[in-house]
C-alpha positions in Angstrom: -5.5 44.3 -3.1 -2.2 45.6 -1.6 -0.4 42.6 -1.9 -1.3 42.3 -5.5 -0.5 45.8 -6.2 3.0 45.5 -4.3 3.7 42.3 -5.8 3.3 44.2 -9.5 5.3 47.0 -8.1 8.1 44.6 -6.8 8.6 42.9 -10.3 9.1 46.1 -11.6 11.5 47.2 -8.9 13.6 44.0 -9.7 13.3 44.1 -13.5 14.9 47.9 -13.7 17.5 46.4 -11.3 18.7 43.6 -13.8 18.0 46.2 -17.4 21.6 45.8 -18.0 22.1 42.0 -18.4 19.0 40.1 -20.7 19.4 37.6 -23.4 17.0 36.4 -25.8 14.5 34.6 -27.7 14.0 33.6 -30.8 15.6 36.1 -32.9 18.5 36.8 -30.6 16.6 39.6 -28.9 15.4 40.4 -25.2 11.8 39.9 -25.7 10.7 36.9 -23.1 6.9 35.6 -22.7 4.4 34.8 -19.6 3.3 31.4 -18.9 -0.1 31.7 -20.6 -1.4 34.4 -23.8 -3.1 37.6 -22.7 -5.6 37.6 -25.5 -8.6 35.1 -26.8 -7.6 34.7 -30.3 -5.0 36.9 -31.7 -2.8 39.3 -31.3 -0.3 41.9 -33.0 2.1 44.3 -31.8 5.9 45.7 -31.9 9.0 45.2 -29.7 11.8 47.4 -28.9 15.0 46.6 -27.6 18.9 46.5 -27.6 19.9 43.6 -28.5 24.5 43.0 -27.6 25.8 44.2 -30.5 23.8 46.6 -31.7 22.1 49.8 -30.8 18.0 49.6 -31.3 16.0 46.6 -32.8 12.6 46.9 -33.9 10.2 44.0 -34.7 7.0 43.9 -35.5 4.7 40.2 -34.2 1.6 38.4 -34.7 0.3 35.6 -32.3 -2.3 33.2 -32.9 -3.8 31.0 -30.0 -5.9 28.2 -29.8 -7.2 25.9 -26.7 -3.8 25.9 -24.6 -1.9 26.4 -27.5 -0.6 29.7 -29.3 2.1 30.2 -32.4 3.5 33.1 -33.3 5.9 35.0 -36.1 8.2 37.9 -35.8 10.2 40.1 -38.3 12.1 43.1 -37.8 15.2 45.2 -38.2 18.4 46.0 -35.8 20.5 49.0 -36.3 24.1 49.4 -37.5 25.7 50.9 -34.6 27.3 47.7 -33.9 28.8 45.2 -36.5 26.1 46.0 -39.2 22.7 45.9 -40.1 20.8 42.6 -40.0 17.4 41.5 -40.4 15.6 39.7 -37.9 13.0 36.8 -38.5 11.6 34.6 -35.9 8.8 32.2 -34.8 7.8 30.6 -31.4 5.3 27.5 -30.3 3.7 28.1 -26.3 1.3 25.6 -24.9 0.8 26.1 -21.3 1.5 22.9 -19.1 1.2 23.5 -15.0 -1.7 25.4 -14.0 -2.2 27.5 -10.6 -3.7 25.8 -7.6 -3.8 25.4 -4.2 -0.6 22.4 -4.5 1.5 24.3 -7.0 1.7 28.4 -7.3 2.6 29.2 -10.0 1.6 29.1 -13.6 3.4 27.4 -16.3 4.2 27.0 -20.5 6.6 25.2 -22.2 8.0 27.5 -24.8 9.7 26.4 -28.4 11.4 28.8 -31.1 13.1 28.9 -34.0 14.6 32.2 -35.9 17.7 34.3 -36.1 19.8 37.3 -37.7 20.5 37.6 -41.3 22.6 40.5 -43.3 25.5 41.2 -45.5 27.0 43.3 -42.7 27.2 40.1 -39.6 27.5 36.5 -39.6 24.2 34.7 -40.0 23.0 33.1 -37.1 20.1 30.9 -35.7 18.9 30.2 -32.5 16.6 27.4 -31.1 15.5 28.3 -27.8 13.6 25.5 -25.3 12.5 26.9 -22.3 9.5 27.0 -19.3 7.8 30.1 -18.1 6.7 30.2 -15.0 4.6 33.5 -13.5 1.5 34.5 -11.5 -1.6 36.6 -12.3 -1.9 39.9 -9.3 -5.4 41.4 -10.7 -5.6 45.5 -9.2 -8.8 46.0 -7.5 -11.4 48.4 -8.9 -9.7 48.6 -12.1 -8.7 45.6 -15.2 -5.1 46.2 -14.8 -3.5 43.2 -14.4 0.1 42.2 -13.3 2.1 39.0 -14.6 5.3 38.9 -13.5 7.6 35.9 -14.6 10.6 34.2 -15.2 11.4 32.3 -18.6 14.6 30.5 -18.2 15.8 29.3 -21.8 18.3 26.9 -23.4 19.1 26.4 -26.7 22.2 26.0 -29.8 23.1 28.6 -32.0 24.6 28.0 -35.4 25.4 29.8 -38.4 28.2 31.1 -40.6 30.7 31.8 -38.1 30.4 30.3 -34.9 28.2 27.4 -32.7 27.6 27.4 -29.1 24.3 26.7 -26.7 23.1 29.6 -25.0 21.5 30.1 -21.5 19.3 32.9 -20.6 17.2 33.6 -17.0 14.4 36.1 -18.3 12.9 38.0 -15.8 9.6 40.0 -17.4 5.8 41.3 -16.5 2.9 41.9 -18.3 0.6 44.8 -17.9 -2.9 44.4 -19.1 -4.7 47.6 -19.0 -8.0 46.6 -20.4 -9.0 43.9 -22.8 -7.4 45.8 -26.0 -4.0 46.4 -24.6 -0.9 45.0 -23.3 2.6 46.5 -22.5 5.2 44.2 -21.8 8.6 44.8 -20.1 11.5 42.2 -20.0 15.4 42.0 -18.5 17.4 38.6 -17.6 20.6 37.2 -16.9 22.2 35.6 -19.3 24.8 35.0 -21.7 23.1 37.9 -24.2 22.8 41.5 -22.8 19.8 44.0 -23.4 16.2 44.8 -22.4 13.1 44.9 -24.3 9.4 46.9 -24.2 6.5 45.9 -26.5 3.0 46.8 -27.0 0.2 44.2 -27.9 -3.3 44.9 -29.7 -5.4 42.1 -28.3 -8.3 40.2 -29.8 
């Protein structure tokens, strides 16, 4: 049990070490994903983070899974402290790929997105982020709290309006499972976008 519950502690030490410096996913915001869903069937939630460019961005999500596969869609709204207001709109595709065992230790997904930022007041831009999650479950003895921490590294091309480029982001994130209704989420990276995100999950 300690290992497990240092091994929690430690991702958190190292994710409020990298806060400053995140990138995103699908709709340009810091909001990374675990190798494999926290839920049976669905889930819904919201996100909030601060997303370069802008001061707070709220989204709301639904996720739907299925077998080793889950889809989900995200909408929300970032403020205009930076270069405007903009609207956010997103979707992403998981399906887990590596499994833990005793010859590989780690669990893995392939992750797949599409989505960007939209508004009079910035320059429309999309993003279509590829990436693989890899992460490990630490359960907490004596309780159902269970640690995932992460990483999601992430590629992908941006286009829009104004500018292209391709994008690279290290995500760094754990998932907390308190019980088998709720999830917080915490997530940080390196990258070439800056910010960090929190959500909260309702699972089913």
């Amino acid at each position: 049990m300690r290992r497990n519950l240092c091994g929690g502690i430690l991702a958190f030490a190292l994710l409020a070490g990298l806060a400053e410096t995140s990138v995103a996913q699908q709709t340009l915001t810091p909001i990374f994903k675990a190798p494999f869903r926290a839920f049976n069937s669905h889930e819904f939630g919201a996100s909030v983070s601060d997303p370069e460019g802008f001061g707070v961005a709220v989204e709301g999500f639904y996720r739907y899974g299925s077998g080793p596969y889950d889809l989900s869609a995200r909408v929300g709204f970032a403020d205009a402290t930076g270069p405007g207001s903009a609207i956010l709109l997103g979707g992403d595709f998981r399906t887990q790929v590596v499994r833990y065992s005793e010859s590989f230790p780690l669990d893995g997904a392939l992750t797949l997105g599409l989505g960007g930022i939209l508004g009079a007041d910035v320059d429309d831009t999309f993003f279509l982020p590829i990436g693989i999650s890899l992460g490990r479950t630490f359960n907490l003895e004596g309780s159902n709290t269970v640690f995932v921490p992460y990483v999601h590294p992430i590629l992908g091309p941006t286009f829009g309006s104004n500018d292209n480029d391709v994008l690279f982001a290290l995500g760094l994130g754990v998932d907390i499972k308190f019980s088998e209704s709720w999830a917080v989420r915490a997530s940080g990276g390196l990258g070439d976008i800056e910010g960090v995100g929190i959500s909260l999950a309702y699972l089913r």
